[in-house]
Structure formats: C-alpha cells, structure tokens
C-alpha positions in Angstrom: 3.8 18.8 -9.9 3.5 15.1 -9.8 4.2 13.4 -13.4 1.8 10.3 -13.3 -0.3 8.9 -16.1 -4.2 9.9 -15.2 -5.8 7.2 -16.2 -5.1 4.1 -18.2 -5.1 5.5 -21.6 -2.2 7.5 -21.2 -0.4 4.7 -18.9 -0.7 2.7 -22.4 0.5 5.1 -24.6 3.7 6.6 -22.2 5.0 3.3 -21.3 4.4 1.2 -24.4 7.7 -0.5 -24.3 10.3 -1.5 -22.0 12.6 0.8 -23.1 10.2 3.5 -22.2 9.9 2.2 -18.7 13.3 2.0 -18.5 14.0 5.4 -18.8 11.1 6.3 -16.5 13.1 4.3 -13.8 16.6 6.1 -14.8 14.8 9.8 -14.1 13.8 8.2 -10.7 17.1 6.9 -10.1 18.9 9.6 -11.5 16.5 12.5 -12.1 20.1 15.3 -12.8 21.0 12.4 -15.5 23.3 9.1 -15.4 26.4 8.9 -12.9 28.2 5.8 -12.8 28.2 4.7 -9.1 32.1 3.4 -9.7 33.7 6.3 -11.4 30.8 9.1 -11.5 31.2 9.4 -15.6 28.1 10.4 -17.1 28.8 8.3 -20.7 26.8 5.0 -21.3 25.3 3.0 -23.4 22.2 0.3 -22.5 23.4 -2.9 -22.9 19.8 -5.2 -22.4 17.1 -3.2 -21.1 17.7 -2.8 -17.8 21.7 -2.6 -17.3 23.9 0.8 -18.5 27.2 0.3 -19.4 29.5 2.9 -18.4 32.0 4.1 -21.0 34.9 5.5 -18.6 35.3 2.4 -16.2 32.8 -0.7 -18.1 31.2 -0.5 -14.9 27.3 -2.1 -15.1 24.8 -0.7 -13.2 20.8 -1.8 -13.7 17.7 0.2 -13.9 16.5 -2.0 -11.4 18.9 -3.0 -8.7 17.7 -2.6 -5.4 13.7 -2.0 -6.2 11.3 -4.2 -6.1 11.7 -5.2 -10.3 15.0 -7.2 -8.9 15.8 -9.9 -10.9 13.0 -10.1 -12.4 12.6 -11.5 -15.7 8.8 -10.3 -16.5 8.9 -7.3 -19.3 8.3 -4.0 -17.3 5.8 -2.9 -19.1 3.7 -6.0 -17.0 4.7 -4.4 -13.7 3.9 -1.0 -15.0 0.5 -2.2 -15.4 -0.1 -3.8 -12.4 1.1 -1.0 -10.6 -1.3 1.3 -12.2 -4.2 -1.5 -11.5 -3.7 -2.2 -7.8 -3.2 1.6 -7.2 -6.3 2.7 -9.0 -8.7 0.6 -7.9 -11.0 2.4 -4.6 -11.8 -0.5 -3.2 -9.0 -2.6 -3.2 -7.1 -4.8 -5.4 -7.6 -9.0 -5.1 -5.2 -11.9 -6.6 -8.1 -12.8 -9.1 -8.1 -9.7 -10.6 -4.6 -9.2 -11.1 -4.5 -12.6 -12.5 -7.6 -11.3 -15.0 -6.7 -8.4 -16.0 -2.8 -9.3 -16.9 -3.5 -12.4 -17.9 -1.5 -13.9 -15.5 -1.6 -17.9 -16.3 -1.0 -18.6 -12.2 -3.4 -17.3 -9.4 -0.2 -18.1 -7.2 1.8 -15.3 -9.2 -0.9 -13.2 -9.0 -1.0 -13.3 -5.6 2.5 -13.0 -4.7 2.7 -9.9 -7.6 -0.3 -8.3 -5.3 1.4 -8.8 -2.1 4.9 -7.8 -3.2 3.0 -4.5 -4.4 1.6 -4.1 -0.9 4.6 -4.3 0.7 6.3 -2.2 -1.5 3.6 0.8 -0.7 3.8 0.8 3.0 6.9 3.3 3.8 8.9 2.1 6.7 9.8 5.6 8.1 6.5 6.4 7.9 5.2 9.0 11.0 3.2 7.5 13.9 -0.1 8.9 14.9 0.0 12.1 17.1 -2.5 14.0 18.8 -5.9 12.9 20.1 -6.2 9.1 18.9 -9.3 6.8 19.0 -9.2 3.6 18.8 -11.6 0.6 18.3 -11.8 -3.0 17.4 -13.6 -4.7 14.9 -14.2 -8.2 13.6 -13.3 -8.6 10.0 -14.4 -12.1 8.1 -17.9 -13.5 6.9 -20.8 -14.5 8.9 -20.4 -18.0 10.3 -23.3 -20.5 11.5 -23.7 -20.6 15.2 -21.6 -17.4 16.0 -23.3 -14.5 17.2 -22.7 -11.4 19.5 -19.0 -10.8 20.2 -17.8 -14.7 20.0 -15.1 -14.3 17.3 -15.2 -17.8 15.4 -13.0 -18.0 12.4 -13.2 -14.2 12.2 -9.9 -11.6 12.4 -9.7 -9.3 15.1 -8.2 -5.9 13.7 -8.1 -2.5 15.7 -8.0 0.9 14.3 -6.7 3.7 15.4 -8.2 7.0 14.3 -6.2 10.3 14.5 -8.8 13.3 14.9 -8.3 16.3 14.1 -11.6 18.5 15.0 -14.4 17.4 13.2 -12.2 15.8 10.9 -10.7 12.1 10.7 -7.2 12.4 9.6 -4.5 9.3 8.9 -5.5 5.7 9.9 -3.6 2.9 11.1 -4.9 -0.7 11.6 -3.5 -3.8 12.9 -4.4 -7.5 13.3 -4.1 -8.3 17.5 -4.6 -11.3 19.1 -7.6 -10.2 21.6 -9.4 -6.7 22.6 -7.6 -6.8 26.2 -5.7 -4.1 27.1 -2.4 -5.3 27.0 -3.1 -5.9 23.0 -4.4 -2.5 22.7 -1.4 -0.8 24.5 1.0 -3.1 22.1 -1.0 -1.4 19.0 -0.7 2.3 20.8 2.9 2.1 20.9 3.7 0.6 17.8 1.3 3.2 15.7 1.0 6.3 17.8 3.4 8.5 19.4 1.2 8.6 22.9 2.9 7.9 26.1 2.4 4.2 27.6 1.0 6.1 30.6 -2.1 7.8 28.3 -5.6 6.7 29.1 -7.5 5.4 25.8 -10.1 7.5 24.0 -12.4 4.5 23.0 -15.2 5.3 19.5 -18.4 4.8 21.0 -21.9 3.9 19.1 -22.8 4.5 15.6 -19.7 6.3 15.4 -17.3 3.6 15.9 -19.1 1.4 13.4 -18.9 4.1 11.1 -14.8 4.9 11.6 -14.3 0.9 11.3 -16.4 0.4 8.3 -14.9 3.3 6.8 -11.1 2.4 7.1 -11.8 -1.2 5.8 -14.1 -0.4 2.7 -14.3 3.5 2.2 -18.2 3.0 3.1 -20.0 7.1 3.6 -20.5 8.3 6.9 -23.4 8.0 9.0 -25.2 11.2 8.7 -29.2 12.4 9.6 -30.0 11.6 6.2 -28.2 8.4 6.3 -29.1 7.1 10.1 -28.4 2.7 8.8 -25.5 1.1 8.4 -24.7 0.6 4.4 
C-alpha cells in the first residue's frame, strides 16, 4: 500500500519539521533500518539534520546524498512542499506558482526548483512503447499574427506517440522534433517505442488526432457524440 499524504492537510501535519522529513528519507533509504555504508553497524546518532553519525567506525553518511536535496541548504520541509504542489496539480505546475505559493523571493529559483522536480520524475529506465503505436504531430505555442494553416512561426513542433491498446489509449510519449519529415519521425520511433526501423507508421487521422494531441498536452475530454467541437 503506498504511504503518501492525501492531500495537503495531512502533508502539513506528517512532515512539520525537518526532522520529520528526515526520517521519511532514512525509511526510503533504509526502509530494514540504519546500516552504516563503511562498517554495516546499525548505532547512530544525527549529528545536523541530514548527516548520521555512526557509532562503530564515526563514519558520516547524509539523508540526502546522492538525491536530488544534495547540498542543499533550503529546510526540507520547503522541498516537501513543493513536491506535493507540482505533483498535485492536474494541469501542470508553472515557475510563478511555485514562486507564490512557497514564497519563493526569486522567479529564477522558482523555476530552476520546478525544472529540477521535472527532471527528477522522469525515470531513465523507463519502458519504451510496444504494440500498435500512433503517432501525430502537433504545434504547441500561441496564435501569432500573419501565421495561418501549417506555417509554424514561433511555434514548437512536438509529436506524440500514442500506444493503443483496443479501444483504450494506454502510456504517452511526446517529444520536441525539428520538422514532421519522416526522418524526424523515425528518430522519435526509435528513441520512444520498441518498433522495428523497418515498421510502416500508423498516422491519427481527423477529429481523433486532435483529440489524442490535445489530450496529452492538457488532459482536455474526449471527443464524443455529445461532445462533436473541440474544447
């Protein structure tokens, strides 16, 4: 059963102090209980919040080596809550309201917190795409004078590749490329599916490919007879 606060009320009252944190990130570390990476003695005592001082060899091992708290010098309890916030919120997490709602004094900080919390949820190992795999492109960016149709402007080129699964869209993948040619496409195949290079392309087509792009950017509802616009 996963052990995570369930909503920001009880994130408030579990990890009210650093100390409390702190032995959140031992259990992680060491969830059978402290081993001292030197000697493998199980006696310590804290010595500052984050480092353990082990009583067999005075080896010091931190809380927080090797994570992405790493020398930092921001109380925990500030990264606790930022964690919750960017992870909570549907729609996506922005700089600005990081910076609001911790009170961050620095929209630079704020931004760099948001980005290092990003990178930091993306799991390298993570499995490619398998099965039947649609992909599309979209443009992603506001509306710009003078641009219409397909001429890209100032706008991002992303594709997204769906993996279906029956009626059902499964995991999503989605990529910045330089253009729609094929070549791009094929780079974005192999680096997020686990196709072969020789596989034709199963390409979205009509409402439906709107609807799969708009969904994997913003979480928009599917098109549906009761629903036939765009949101």
């Amino acid at each position: 059963m996963e052990d995570y606060p369930r909503n920001l009320a009880e994130l408030e009252r579990r990890f009210a102090s650093d100390e409390a944190c702190r032995d959140y990130l031992m259990f992680l570390r060491w969830p059978d209980g402290f081993r001292c990476p030197r000697c493998g003695g199980d006696k310590f005592w804290p010595q500052r919040i984050t480092l353990l001082h082990c009583a067999g060899c005075d080896y010091q091992s931190s809380v927080i080596a090797g994570t992405m708290f790493q020398d930092t010098h921001t109380p925990l309890t500030l990264w606790f809550r930022a964690i919750w916030y960017v992870t909570s919120q549907k729609n996506g997490a922005s700089a600005l309201g990081v910076q609001r709602i911790l009170g961050l004094g620095s929209y630079r900080t704020a931004w760099a917190w948001l980005h290092k919390l990003r990178r930091a949820m993306v799991r390298p190992g993570r499995d490619r795409l398998q099965g039947r795999v649609e992909v599309e492109e979209t443009f992603v960016g506001g509306e710009e004078d003078g641009v219409r149709g397909r001429r890209r402007g100032d706008k991002s080129l992303i594709v997204i590749a769906v993996e279906v699964e029956g009626k059902r869209i499964g995991r999503i993948r989605l990529g910045a490329i330089p253009d729609a040619s094929a070549a791009s496409l094929a780079y974005m195949r192999s680096s997020r599916t686990r196709s072969s290079p020789a596989a034709p392309f199963t390409r979205m087509a009509g409402r439906a490919t709107r609807d799969c792009s708009r969904r994997a950017i913003c979480a928009r509802p599917p098109l549906s007879e009761n629903n036939p616009k765009m949101p």
